[in-house]
C-alpha positions in Angstrom: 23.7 -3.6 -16.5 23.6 -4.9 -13.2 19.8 -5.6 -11.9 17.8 -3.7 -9.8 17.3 -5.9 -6.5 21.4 -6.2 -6.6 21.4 -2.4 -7.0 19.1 -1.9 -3.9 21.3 -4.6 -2.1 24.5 -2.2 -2.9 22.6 0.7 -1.5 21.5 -0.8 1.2 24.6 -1.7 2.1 26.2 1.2 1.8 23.1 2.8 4.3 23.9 0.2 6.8 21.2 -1.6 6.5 22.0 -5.1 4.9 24.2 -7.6 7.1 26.0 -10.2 5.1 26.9 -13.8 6.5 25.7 -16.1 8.6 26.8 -14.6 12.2 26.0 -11.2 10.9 22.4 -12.1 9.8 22.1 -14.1 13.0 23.3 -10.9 15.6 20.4 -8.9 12.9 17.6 -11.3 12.7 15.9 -9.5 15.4 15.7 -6.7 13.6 15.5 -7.9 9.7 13.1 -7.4 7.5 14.1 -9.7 5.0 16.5 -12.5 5.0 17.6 -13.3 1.7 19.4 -16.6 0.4 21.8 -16.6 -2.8 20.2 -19.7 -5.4 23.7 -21.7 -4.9 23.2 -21.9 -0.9 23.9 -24.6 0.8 20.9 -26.7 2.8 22.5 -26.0 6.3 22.3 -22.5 5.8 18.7 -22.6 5.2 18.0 -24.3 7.7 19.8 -21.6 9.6 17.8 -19.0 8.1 14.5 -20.3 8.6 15.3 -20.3 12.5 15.1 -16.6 12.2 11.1 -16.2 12.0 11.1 -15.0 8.8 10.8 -17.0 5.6 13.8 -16.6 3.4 13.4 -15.3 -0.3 15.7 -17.4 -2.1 17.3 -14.8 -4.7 17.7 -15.7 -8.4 21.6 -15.2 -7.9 24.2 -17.5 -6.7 26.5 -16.2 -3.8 28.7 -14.6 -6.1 26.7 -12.2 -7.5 25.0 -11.7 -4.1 28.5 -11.5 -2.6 29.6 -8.7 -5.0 26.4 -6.3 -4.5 27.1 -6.9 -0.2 31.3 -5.5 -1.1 32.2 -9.1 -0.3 33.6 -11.8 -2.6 30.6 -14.4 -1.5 27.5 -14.5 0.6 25.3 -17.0 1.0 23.2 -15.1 3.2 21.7 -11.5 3.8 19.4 -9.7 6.2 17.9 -6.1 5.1 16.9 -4.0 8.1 15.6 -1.1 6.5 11.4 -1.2 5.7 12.3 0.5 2.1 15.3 -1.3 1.0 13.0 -4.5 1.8 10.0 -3.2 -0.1 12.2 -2.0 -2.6 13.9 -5.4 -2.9 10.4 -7.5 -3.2 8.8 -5.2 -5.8 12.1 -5.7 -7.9 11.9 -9.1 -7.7 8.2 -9.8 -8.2 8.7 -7.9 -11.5 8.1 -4.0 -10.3 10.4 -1.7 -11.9 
C-alpha cells in the first residue's frame, strides 16, 4: 500500500497543482505552498530550494519514490500550489491519518 502523503502527491498532480523539477519548482515558487525535497537529494538542490522563501520539508522518500507519485521516473524536487494538498501533505506526514 502506497502511503498517504505519496497518494496526496499523485492527486495533486493530477489537479495541477504539484510542479516537479528544479526549473518547474523554480517558475512555481512564487506561488508554492510547499516545496518538498526527496531524502536522497543532492546538497545543490537544497540549496536551490531554500532560495525559494520557503523552508523545504525533506520527505522520508528518495527521488524514486517521489518521482513515481509526480508520473516521472525521478524527482528530486517538488512544489505543491494548492492550500489543501499542502495541508493534506503536512498532516500525513506529522502522523495525521
Amino acid at each position: 500500500m502506497e502511503a498517504k502523503p505519496l497518494r496526496l502527491l499523485g492527486l495533486a498532480r493530477r489537479a495541477g497543482q504539484l510542479a516537479c523539477g528544479a526549473e518547474a519548482v523554480k517558475n512555481a515558487a512564487g506561488r508554492a505552498q510547499l516545496i518538498l525535497l526527496a531524502s536522497d537529494a543532492g546538497l545543490s538542490v537544497k540549496r536551490e530550494a531554500e532560495r525559494y522563501g520557503k523552508q523545504p520539508v525533506v520527505l522520508p522518500y528518495n527521488k524514486e519514490e517521489l518521482g513515481r507519485a509526480a508520473g516521472r521516473r525521478t524527482c528530486a524536487v517538488a512544489a505543491v500550489t494548492g492550500k489543501e494538498f499542502s495541508r493534506g501533505i503536512k498532516e500525513a506526514l506529522n502522523g495525521g491519518t
